[in-house]
C-alpha positions in Angstrom: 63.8 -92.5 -41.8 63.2 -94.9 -39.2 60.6 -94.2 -36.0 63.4 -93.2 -33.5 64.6 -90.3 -35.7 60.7 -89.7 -36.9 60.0 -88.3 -33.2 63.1 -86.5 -32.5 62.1 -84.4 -36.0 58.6 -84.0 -34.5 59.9 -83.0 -31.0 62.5 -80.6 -33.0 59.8 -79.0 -34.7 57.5 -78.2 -31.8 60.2 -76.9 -29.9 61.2 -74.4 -32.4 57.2 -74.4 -33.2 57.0 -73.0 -29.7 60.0 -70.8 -29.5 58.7 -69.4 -32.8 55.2 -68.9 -31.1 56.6 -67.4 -28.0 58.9 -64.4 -29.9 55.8 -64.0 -32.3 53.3 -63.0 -28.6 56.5 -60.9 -27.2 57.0 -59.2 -30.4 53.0 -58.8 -30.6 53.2 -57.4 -27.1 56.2 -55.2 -27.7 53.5 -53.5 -30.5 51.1 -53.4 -28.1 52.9 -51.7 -25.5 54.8 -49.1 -27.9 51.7 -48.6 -30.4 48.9 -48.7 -27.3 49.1 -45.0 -26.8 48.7 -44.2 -30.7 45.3 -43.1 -30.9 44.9 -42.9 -26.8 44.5 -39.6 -24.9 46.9 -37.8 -23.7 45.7 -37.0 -20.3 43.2 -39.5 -19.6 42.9 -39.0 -16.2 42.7 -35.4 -15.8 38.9 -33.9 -15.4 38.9 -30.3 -16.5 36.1 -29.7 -13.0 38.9 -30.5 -11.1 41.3 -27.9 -12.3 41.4 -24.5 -10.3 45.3 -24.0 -10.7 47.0 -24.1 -14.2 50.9 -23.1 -14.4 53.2 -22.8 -17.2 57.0 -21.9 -16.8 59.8 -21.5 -20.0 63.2 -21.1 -19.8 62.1 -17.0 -18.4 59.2 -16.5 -17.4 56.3 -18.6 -15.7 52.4 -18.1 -15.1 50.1 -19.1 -12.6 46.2 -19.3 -13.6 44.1 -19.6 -10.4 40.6 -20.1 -10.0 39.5 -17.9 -6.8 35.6 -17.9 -5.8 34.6 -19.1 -9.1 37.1 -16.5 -11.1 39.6 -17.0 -12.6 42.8 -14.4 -12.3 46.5 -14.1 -12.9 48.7 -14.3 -9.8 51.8 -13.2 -11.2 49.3 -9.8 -12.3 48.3 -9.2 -8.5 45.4 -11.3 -9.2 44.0 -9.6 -12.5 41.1 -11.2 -14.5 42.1 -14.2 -16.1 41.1 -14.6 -19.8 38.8 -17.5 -19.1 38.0 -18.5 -22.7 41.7 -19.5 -23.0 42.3 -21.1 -20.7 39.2 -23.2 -21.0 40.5 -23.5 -24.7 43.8 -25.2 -23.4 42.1 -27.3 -20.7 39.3 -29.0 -23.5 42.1 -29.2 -26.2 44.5 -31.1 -23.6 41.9 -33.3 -22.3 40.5 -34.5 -25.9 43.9 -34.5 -27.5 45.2 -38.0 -28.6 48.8 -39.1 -29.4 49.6 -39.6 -33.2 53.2 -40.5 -32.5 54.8 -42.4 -29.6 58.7 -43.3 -29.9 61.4 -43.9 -26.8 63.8 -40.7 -27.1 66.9 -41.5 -24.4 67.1 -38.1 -21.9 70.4 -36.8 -24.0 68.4 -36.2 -26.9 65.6 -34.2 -25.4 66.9 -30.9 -26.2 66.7 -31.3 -30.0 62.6 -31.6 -29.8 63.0 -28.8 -26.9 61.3 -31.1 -24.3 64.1 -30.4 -21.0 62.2 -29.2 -18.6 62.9 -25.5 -17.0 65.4 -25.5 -13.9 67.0 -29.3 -15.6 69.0 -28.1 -18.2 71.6 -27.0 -16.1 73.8 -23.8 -15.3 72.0 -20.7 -16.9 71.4 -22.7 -20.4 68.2 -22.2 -21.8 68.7 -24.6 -24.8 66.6 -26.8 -25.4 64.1 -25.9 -22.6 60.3 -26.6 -23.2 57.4 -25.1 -21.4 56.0 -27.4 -18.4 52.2 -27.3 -17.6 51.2 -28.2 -14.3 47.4 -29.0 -13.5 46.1 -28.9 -9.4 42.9 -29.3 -7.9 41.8 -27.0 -5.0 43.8 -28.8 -2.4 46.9 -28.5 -4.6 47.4 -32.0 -5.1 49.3 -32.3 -8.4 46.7 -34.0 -11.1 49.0 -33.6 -14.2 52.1 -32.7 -15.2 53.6 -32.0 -19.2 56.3 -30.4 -20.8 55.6 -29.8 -24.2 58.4 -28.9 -26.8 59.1 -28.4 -30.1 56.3 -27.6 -32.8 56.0 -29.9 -35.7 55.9 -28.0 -39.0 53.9 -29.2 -42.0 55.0 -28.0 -45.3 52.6 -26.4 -47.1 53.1 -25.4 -51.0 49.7 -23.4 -51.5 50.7 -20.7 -48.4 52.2 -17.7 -49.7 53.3 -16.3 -46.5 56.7 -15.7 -45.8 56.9 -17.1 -42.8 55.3 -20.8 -43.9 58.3 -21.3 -46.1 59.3 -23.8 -43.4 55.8 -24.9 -42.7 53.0 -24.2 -40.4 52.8 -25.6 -37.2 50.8 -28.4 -37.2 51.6 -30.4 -34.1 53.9 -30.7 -30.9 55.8 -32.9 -29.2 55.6 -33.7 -25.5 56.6 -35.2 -22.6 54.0 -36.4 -20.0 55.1 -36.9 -16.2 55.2 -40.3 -15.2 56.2 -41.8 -18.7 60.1 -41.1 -17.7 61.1 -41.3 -21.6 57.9 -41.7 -23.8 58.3 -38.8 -26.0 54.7 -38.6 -27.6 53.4 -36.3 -30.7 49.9 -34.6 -30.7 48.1 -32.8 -33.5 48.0 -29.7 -32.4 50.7 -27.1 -32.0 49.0 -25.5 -28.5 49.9 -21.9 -29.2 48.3 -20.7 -26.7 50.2 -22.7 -23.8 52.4 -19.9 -23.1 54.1 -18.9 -20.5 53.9 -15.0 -20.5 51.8 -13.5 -17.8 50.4 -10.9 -20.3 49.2 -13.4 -22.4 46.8 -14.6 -20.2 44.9 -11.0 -19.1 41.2 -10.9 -19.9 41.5 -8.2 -22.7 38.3 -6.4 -21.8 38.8 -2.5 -21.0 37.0 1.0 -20.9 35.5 2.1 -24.2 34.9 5.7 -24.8 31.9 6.1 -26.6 29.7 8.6 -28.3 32.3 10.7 -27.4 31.1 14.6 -27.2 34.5 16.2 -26.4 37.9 15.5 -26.2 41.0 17.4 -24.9 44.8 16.6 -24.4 47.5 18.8 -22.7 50.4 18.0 -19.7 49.3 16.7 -16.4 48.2 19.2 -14.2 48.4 22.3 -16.6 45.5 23.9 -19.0 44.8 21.6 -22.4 46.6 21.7 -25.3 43.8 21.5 -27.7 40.0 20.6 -27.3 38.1 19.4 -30.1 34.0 19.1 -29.7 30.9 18.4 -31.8 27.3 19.2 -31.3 25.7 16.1 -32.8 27.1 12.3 -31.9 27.4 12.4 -35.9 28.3 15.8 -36.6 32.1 16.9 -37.7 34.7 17.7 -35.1 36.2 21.3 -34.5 38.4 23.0 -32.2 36.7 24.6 -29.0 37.2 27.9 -29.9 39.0 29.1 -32.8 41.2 27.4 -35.0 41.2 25.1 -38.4 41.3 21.5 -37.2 42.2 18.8 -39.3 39.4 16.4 -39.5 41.5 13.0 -39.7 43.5 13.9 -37.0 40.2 14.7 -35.3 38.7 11.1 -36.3 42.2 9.4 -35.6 42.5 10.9 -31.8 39.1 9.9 -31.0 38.9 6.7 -32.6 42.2 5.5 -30.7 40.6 6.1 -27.4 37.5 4.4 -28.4 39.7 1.3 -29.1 42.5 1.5 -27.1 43.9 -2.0 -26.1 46.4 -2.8 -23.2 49.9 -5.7 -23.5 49.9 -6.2 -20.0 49.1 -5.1 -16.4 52.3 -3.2 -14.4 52.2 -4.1 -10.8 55.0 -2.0 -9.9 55.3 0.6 -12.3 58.8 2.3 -13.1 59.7 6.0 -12.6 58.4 7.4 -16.4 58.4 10.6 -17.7 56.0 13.9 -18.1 52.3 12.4 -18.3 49.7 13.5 -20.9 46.2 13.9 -19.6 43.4 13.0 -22.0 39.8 14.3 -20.2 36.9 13.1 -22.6 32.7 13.4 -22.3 30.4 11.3 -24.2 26.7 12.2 -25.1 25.8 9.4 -22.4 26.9 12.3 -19.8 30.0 10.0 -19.0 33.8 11.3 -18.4 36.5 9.6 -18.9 40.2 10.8 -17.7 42.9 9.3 -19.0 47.1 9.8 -17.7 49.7 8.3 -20.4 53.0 8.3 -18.7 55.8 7.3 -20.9 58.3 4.6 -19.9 61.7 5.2 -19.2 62.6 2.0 -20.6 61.2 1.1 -24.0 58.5 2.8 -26.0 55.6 1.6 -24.6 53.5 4.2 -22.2 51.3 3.6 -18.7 47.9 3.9 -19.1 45.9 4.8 -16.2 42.0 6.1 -16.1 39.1 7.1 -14.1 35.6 7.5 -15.3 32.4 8.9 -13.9 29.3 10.2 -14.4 25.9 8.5 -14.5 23.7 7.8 -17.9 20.8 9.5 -18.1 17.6 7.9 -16.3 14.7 9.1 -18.8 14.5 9.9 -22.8 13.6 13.3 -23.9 11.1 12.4 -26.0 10.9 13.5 -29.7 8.9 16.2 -31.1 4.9 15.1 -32.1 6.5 11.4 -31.1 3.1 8.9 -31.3 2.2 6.9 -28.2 3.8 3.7 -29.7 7.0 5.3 -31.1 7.3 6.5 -27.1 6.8 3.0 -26.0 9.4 1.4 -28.2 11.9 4.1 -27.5 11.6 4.5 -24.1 12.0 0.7 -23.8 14.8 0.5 -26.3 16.3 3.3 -23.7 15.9 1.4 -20.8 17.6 -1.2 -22.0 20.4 0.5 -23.4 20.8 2.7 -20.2 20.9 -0.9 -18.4 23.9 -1.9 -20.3 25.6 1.3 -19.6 25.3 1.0 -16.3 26.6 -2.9 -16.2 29.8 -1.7 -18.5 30.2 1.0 -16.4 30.3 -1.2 -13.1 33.1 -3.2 -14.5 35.1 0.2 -16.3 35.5 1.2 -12.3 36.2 -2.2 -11.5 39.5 -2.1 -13.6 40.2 1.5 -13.3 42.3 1.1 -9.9 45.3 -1.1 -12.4 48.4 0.5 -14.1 48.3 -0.5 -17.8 51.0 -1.1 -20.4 50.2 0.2 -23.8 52.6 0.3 -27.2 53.6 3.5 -28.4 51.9 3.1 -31.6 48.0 2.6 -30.0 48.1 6.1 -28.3 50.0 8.2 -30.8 46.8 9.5 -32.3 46.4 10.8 -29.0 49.9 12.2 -28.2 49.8 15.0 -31.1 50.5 18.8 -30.3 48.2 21.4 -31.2 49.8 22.3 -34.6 49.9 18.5 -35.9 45.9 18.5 -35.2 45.7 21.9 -37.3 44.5 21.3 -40.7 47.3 22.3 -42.9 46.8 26.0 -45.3 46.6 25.0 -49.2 49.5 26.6 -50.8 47.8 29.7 -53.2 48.3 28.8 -56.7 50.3 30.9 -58.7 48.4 33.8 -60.7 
């Protein structure tokens, strides 16, 4: 090899040194750009103090969480109290949340991971449609915008429910505004991002308790049955005469000590013959409760009024020592205090129309003769 030929094989060589350098930082770069966002935040930018509007719309229906003089209430729900601990739940979780998975899905293919999002998928189609989640700040300047989509399942052998034969969910796909077709995967399935009104209702209600009395019978017409005890532990009978049947007794009472509501009506339908429910507690409370049922479903209206004021001062106990007096009187004070806080907020809510299932207030909705403890056949001589 003479000199000549000796420096066009060294020139060759850098060049394709070079070339070969060149595509090795543009492939480097290419896993830079496609991989940067593995491990990265989701929503970097958005500050959960900045947040006083949260909205999430699905293919049918669509919420809108507003923060109102520091409270946070459903709009859609005439501006009903907002569950806040969920909806601070969603806010942290989407803030903190990091991308596991990042690929380039073209827009035809966004319906199969459910990530179109509602009004784009055309015509009256609901395929494929994911829920969008928009974030604002007081002004209503748009801070952040998602759809998420489908949930990714995990398989899981060792779960013996039925419905895990598929897997759990254990993450979710979504689209972030802005990244027109970065379809990203997070870790976490975001149940609670739904975009059901009722979903989002703080859950607190009236609770009868210490219940003294209770009666049921048609609106506006004498009771049906009444069924009373002397003592807050003592055992339930009829006012008046009659055999009652204990658990019946136990189940009527304990369903309106726990009664729970599905949603808020804000127009309520035509419904049917209402049942009035009038109950007083030992605490000298009443409680009035109308269950009307729907004329569509089996679910019932709820609605209720309470009054009364807890008592102000302790009868104290027979031969009761000076320090007994002191600690009960003190523990009585206190407990009258949270009465009266409970009782602030039970009026508070009482002006709304609830929804309740069927199966909550049946306990309730039983004639006289089903709450009638039933004769012991006589055993043949």
């Amino acid at each position: 090899m003479n000199r000549k030929q000796f420096l066009i094989l060294v020139v060759v060589l850098v060049v394709l040194g070079g070339a070969g350098l060149a595509l090795f930082w543009q492939d480097i770069a290419h896993y830079r750009e496609s991989g940067a966002r593995i491990g990265a935040k989701l929503l970097p930018d958005l500050k959960v103090a900045e947040v006083t509007t949260v909205r999430l719309q699905d293919a049918r229906n669509q919420v809108t969480l507003v923060n109102k003089n520091d409270r946070w209430v459903v709009e859609e729900r005439g501006d009903y109290p907002a569950n806040i601990q969920d909806i601070g739940s969603l806010l942290v979780k989407l803030v903190e949340l990091k991308v596991t998975q990042a690929e380039t899905v073209g827009a035809s293919l966004l319906p199969r991971v459910e990530l179109v999002a509602p009004g784009q998928a055309g015509g009256e189609s609901k395929e494929g449609v994911g829920t969008l989640v928009e974030f604002k700040d007081k002004s209503g300047k748009l801070l952040a915008s998602i759809v998420l989509g489908k949930k990714v399942l995990k398989k899981d052998p060792l779960n013996p429910l039925p419905n895990a034969r598929d897997g759990v969910p254990a993450g979710r796909y979504v689209l972030v505004s802005g990244n027109k077709d970065k379809v990203v995967v997070v870790s976490d399935p975001l149940s609670v991002a739904e975009a059901t009104p009722g979903r989002w209702l703080s859950k607190d209600f009236f609770k009868v308790e210490r219940a003294k009395t209770l009666a049921a019978g048609p609106e506006g017409a004498a009771p049906e049955w009444k069924i009373t005890r002397d003592v807050e532990w003592g055992q339930w009978k009829f006012a008046g005469s009659g055999a009652l049947d204990p658990s019946s007794a136990v189940s009527a009472v304990n369903a309106l000590g726990n009664v729970s509501f599905t949603d808020v009506a804000i127009k309520p339908e035509e419904g049917g013959k209402p049942t009035t429910l009038v109950s007083e507690t030992f605490d000298n409370l009443t409680y009035r409760v109308k269950l009307t049922p729907r004329k569509s479903g089996s679910d019932y209206y709820l609605n209720f009024a309470v009054s009364g004021e807890p008592p102000a001062k302790r009868v104290p106990e027979k031969d009761e020592k000076p320090e007994e007096r002191a600690r009960r009187d003190k523990d009585h004070a206190e407990t009258t205090k949270r009465l009266e806080e409970r009782l602030a907020k039970e009026k508070a809510l009482s002006k709304w129309t609830y929804v309740v299932s069927r199966s909550a207030v049946d306990p309730l909705l039983k004639d006289r003769s089903a709450m009638t403890a039933r004769k012991e056949p006589k055993e043949p001589r």
